[in-house]
N, C-alpha and C positions, 0 to 999 in steps of 0.2 A: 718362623718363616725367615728370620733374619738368618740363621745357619744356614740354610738349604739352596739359599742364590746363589752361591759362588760355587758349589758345585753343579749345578745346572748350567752357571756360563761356560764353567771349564768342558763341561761336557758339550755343550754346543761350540766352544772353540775347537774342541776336541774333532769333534763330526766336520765344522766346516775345513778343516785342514786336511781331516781322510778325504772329503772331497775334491780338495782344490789338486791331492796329491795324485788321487786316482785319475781324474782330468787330465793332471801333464802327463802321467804315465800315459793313458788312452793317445794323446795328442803323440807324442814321443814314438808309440807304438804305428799312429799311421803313419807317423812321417817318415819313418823306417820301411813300414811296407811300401809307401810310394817312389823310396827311393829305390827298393831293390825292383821294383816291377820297372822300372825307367832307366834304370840304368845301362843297360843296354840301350835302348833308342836314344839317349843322351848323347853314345859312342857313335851311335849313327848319324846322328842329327853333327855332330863334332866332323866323323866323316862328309855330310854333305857340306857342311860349310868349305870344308877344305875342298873341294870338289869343284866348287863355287868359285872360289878364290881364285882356283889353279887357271880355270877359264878367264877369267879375269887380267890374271895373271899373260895365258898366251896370247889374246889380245892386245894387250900391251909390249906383247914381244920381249916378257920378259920369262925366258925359256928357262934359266936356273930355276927360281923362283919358283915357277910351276911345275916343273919334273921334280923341288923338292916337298911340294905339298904335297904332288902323286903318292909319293913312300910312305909319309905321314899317312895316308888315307889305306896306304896297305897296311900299316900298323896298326890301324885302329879298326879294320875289319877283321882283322883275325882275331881283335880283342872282344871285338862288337859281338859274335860267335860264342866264342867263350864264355863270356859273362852271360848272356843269356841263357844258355844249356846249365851253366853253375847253379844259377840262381832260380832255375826252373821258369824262368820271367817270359817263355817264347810265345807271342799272340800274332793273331791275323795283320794288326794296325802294325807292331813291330817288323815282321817280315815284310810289308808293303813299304815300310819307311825302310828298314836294310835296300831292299831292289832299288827305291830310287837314289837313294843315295849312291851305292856301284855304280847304275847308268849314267850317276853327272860324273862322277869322280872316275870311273873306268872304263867310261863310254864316250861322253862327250868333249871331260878334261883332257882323256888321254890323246882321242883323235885329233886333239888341234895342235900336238907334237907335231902332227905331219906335215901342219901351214902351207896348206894347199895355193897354189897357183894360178892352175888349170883346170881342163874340165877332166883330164884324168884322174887329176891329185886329187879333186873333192869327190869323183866317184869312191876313189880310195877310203876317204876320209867316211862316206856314207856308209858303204861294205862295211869299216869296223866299228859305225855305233850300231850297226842294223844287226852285226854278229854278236855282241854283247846283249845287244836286246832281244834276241833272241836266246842266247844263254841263257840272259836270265829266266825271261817265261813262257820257253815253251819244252826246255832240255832237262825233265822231272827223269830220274832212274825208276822209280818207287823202291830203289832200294834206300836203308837208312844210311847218313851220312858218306855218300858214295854221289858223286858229280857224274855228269853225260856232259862230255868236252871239257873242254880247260876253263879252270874258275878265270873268269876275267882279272880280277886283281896280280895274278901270277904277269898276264900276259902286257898289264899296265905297267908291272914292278917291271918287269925285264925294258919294254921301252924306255922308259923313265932312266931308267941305269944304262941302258948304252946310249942316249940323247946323252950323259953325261960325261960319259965315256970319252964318248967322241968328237965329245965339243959341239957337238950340233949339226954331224954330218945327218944333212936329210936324205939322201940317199937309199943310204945303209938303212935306216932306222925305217923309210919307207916300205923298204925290203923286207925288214923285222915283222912290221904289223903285217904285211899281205901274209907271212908265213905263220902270225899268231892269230888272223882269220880263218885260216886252215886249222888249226888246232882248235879252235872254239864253234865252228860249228863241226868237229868231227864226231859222231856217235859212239866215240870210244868212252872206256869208264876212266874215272881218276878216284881215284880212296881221298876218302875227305881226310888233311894231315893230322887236324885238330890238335895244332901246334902246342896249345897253350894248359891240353888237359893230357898230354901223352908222356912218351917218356922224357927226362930230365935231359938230355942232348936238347933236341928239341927245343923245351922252353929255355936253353942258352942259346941255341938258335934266335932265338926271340929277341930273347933280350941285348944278344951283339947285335941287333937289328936295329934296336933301341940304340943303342951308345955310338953305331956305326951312321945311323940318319943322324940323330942330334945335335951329336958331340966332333963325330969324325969331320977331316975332308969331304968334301966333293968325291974325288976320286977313288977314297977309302970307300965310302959306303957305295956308290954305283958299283965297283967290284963285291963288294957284299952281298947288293940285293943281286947282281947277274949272276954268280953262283948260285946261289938262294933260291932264284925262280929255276935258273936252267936243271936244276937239280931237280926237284918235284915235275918239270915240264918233259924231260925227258927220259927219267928214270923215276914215276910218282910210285910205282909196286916196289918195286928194288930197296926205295930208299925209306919214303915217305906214307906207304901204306900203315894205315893207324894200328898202334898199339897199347891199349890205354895203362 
């Protein structure tokens, strides 16, 4: 009897360590699934905050500031995109959290660019969340990855980049949005670009997008993103129709 215990301990050391291993394994394994099912709504949730901010932000009259969250918030929706189709992670709660997040950040954020005055300038201001809101939920193609009117984010970068531009001529940039409410609620198609899974142009498209918000000037990156959107807004088959 005295032989035979210590191979019984070893062997129950043995089983509880398979256990304890198989457990982190198991743990390890869902905290991986949960990150990849989230990781997208994360970018989203990242977007609404910035969204938040930027409102914040023009309240306080602080106009840089919030035209440079706006850009952020278009980076991180064409990423938010991305990652979700990659990672197969796309659900109901996910697209409801995507829509609200555009509406603060491309709807609400972007319309208080216009710092309305009047009762015309806040009618202005209403027409382009009411146009976004309606982009978002009622302009379905049923085709696949194919838009009915312009993605709002296009029409938030473009403002956001000539508010910059121009130093904060309201004028102009009032003039902007009335002509990018015409374009979002138009019934025309746009090819979804799906910047981030297409050709290699493209994703350096992206990524000087990256380097040109972050890193550049002021004035570097609004000339960036106003090329950028005027590009796909004006020419979206020509240029930007997908090619995976």
């Amino acid at each position: 009897l005295v032989f035979h215990h210590p191979p019984r301990r070893v062997a129950g050391i043995f089983q509880s360590t398979k256990k304890l291993v198989l457990s982190e394994q198991a743990g390890r394994g869902r905290t991986l699934e949960f990150l990849r099912r989230n990781a997208a709504n994360g970018l989203s949730m990242a977007n609404l905050v910035a969204g938040l901010a930027s409102v914040l932000c023009s309240l306080n009259r602080q106009y840089f500031h919030s035209c440079w969250l706006l850009l952020v918030g278009f980076l991180l929706d064409l990423a938010d995109g991305a990652v979700a189709r990659r990672l197969d992670a796309c659900s109901a709660l996910g697209a409801k959290l995507d829509d609200f997040a555009d509406f603060t950040t491309f709807g609400l954020a972007t319309a208080l660019l216009l710092q309305p005055r009047g009762v015309l300038d806040g009618l202005l201001v209403i027409a382009y969340v009411m146009a976004v809101f309606a982009r978002l939920c009622f302009f379905s193609t049923g085709i696949p990855f194919t838009y009915r009117g312009l993605p709002c984010p296009y029409a938030s970068s473009l403002l956001a980049g000539t508010f910059l531009l121009t130093a904060g001529n309201v004028t102009l940039l009032r003039v902007t949005a009335a002509v990018m409410i015409l374009f979002m609620v138009d019934r025309g198609f746009y090819p979804h670009d799906k910047v981030l899974e297409s050709q290699l142009w493209k994703k350096a498209v992206y990524a000087g997008g990256v380097v040109a918000i972050l890193f550049s000037p002021a004035t570097v990156a609004s000339i960036y993103c106003l090329a950028w959107s005027t590009s796909y807004i004006i020419f979206p088959f020509a240029i930007w129709s997908c090619e995976a």
